[in-house]
C-alpha positions as CSV (number, residue, x, y, z in Angstrom):
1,X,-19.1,-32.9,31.6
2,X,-18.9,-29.8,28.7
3,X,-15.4,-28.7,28.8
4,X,-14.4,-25.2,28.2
5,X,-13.2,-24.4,24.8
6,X,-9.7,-23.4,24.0
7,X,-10.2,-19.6,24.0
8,X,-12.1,-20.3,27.5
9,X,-9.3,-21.3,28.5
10,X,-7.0,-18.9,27.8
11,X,-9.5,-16.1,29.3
12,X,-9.9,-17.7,32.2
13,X,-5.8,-19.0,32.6
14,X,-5.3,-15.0,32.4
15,X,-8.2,-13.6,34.9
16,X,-6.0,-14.0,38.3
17,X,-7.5,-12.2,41.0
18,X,-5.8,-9.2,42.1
19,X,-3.0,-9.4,39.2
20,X,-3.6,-6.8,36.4
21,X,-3.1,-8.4,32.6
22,X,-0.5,-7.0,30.8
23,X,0.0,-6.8,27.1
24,X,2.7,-5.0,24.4
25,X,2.1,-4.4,20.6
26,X,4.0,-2.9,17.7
27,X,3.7,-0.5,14.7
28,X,6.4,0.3,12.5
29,X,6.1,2.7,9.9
30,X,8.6,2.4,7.0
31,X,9.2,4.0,3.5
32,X,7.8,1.6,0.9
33,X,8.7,3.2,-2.9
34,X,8.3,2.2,-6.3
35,X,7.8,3.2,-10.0
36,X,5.9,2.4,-13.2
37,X,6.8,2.9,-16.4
38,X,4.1,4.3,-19.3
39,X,5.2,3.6,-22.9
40,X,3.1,5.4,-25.2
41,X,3.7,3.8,-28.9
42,X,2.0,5.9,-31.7
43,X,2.9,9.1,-29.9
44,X,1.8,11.4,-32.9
45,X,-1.6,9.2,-33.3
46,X,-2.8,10.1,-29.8
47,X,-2.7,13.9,-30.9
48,X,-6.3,12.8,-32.0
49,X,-7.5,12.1,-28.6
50,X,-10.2,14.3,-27.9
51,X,-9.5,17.2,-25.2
52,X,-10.3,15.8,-21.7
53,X,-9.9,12.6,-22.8
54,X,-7.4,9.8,-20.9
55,X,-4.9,6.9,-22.1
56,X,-4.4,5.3,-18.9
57,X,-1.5,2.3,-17.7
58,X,-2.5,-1.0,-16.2
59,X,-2.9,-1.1,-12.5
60,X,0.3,-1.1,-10.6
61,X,1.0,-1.8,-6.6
62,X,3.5,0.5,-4.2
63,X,3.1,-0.2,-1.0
64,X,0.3,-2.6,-0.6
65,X,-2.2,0.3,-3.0
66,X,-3.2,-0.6,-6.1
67,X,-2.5,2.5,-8.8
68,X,-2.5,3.7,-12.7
69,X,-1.4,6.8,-14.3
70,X,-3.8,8.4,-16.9
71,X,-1.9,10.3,-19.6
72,X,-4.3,13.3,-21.2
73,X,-2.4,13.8,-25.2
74,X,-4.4,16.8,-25.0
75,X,-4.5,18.4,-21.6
76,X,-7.2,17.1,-18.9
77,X,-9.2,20.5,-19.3
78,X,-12.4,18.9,-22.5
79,X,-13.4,22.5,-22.8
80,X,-10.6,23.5,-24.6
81,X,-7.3,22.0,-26.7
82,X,-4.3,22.5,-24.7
83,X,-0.7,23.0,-26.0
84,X,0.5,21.0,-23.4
85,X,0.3,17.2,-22.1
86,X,-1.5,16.1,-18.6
87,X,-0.7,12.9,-16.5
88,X,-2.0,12.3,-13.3
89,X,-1.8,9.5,-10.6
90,X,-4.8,7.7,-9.2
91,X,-5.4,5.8,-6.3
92,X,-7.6,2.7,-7.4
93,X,-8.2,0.7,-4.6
94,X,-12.0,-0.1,-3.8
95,X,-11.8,2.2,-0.8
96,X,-13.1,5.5,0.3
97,X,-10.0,5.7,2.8
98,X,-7.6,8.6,2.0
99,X,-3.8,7.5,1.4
100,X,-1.1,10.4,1.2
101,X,1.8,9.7,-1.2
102,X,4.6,11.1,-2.7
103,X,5.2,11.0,-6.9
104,X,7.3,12.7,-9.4
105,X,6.9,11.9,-13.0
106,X,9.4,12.1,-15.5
107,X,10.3,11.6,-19.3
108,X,12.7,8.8,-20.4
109,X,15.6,9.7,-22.9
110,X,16.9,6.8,-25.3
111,X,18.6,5.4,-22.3
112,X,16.2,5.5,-20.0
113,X,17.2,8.1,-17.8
114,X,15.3,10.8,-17.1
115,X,15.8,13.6,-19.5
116,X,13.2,15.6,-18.3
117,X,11.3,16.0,-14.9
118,X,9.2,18.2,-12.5
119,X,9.8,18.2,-9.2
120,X,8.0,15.5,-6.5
121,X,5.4,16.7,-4.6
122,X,3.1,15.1,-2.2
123,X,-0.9,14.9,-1.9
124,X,-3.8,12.9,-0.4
125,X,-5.8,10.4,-2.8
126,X,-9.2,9.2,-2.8
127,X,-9.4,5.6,-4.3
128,X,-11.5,5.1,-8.1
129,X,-12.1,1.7,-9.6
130,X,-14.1,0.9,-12.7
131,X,-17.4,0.0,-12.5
132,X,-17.0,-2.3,-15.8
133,X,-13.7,-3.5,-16.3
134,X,-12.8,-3.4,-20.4
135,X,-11.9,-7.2,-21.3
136,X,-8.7,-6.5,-23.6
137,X,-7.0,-3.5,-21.0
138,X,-7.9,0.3,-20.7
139,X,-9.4,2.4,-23.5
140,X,-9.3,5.8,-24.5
141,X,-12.2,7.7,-21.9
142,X,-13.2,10.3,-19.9
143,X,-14.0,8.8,-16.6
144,X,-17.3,7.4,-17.7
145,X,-17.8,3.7,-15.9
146,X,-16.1,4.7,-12.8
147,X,-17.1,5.7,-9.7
148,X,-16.8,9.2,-8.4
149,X,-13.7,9.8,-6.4
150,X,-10.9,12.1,-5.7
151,X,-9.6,13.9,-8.4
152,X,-6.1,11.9,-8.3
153,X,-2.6,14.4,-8.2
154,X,-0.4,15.1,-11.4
155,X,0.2,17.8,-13.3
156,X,-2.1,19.8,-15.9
157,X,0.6,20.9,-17.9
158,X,3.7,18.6,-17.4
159,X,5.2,19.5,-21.1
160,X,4.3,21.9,-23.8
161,X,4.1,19.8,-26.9
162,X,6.3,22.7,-28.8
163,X,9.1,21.7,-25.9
164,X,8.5,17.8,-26.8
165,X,8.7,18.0,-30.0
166,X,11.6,20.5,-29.9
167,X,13.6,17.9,-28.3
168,X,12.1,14.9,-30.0
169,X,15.8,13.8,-30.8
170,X,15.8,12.7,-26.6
171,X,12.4,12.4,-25.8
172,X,10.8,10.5,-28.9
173,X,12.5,7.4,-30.4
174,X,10.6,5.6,-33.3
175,X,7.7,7.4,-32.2
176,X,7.7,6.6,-28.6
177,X,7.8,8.7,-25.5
178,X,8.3,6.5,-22.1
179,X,6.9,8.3,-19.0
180,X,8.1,7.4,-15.7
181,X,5.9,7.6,-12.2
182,X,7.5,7.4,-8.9
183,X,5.3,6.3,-6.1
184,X,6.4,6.8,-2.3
185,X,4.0,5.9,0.5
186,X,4.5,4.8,3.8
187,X,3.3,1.1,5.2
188,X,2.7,0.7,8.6
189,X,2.5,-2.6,10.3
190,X,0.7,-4.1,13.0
191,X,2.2,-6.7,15.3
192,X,1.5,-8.2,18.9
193,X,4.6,-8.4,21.0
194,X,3.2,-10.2,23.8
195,X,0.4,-10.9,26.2
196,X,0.6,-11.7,29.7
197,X,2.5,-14.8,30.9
198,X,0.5,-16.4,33.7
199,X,3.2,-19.0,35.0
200,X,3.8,-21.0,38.3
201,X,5.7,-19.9,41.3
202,X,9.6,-20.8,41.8
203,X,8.9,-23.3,44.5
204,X,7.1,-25.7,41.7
205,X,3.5,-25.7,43.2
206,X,1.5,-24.5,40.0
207,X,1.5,-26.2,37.0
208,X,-0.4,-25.6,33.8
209,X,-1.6,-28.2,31.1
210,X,-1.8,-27.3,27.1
211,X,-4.8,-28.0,25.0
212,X,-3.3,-30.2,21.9
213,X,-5.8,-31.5,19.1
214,X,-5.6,-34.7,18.5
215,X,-6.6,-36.2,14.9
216,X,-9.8,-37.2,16.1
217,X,-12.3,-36.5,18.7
218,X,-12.2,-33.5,21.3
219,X,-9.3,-31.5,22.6
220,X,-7.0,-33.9,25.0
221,X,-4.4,-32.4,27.2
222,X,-0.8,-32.6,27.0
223,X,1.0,-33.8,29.5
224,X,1.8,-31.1,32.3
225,X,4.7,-28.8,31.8
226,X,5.8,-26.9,34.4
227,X,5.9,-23.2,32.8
228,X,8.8,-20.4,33.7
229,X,8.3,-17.9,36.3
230,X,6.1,-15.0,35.5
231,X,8.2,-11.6,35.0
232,X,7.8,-9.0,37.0
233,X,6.5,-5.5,35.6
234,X,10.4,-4.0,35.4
235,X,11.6,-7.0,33.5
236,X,8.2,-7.1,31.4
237,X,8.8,-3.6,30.0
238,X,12.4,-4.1,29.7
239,X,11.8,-7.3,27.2
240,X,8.9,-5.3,25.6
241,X,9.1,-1.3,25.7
242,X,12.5,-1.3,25.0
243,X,13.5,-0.8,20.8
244,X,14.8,-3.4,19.3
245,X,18.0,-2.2,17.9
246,X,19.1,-5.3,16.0
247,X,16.1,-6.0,13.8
């Protein structure tokens, strides 16, 4: 005789006649931040970048995305040479789904802290990835290789070059400017509370037998266990629909 397979089983354990199936799930949404930090060495060779042209980081991951920060010496706009410095964030996961975050970037003093800043703002990204990935890191481009996307979020003028270099004795050190990128998304999760118990009556007359894989052969069955009594809709909701204050 064919037996029914495991997930038979289970349907068939939870189609009672006359009984409606019951189920509970869970999303929780929570704050998931992070930051990356850009150190551009050579500051006064990347003057020579071409305008429109990018220096970007190394992926990074906030919040389960995969990101990178381009840095433009010269301003993002190739049509002309800006007097001011460009970074932008981009989304670079391999999907075409819209994520909304929030970033702030920020220059480093010789301490590390921020010495100078804009304030954080939030915007919707549209992932890009690299069609050919370069084998020692990024290199100096202007999006050529990659796959039209969004057009990231960041700031076409985040500092004059006259201000940077007027405060050089903060924001430069040996040469080196450190840039800063603060990443705030939220991460929802997905989780199944519960699905319906089918269990015997108080009196002892049902009884159900679990399905245990043996090391060889087909499925055998445990022997029977006499499962608890089914809860009731109120007590159902009660264990399910009601926040859980301690975790």
């Amino acid at each position: 005789m064919i037996q029914p397979s495991l997930s038979e089983q289970v349907t068939m354990s939870a189609a009672v006649p006359g009984r409606p199936s019951r189920s509970a799930s869970r999303i929780v949404a929570r704050p998931a931040d992070g930051f990356h930090l850009l150190r551009i060495d050579g500051y006064s060779h990347t003057k020579t970048v071409l305008p429109g042209q990018k220096l970007s980081s190394q992926p990074f991951y906030v919040g389960g995305h995969s990101w990178r920060v381009d840095y433009y010496p010269n301003g993002r706009d190739e049509s002309s040479n800006s007097g001011a410095i460009s970074v932008y964030l981009q989304l670079t996961d391999p999907t075409r789904s819209p994520q909304q975050a929030r970033y702030k970037f920020s220059l480093l003093d010789r301490d590390g802290v921020p010495a100078y800043e804009l304030p954080a703002e939030t915007g919707s990204f549209t992932g890009v990835f690299p069609n050919v990935h370069a084998p020692y890191g990024p290199a100096i481009g202007d999006g050529d290789g990659e796959e039209p996307a969004g057009p990231g979020r960041g700031h076409d003028e985040f500092i004059l070059k006259e201000e940077l270099e007027r405060r050089r004795g903060d924001l430069i050190r040996d040469d080196c400017i450190m840039i800063r990128c603060d990443v705030g998304v939220t991460q929802v999760d997905f989780s199944c509370l519960a699905q319906d118990e089918i269990v015997g009556d108080d009196d002892g007359a049902h009884y159900a037998a679990s399905p245990v894989y043996g090391p060889y052969g087909p499925p055998r069955r445990h022997p029977r266990q006499r499962q608890r009594r089914r809860a009731d809709d109120d007590e159902y909701v009660k264990w399910h629909g009601v926040a859980d204050t301690t975790s």
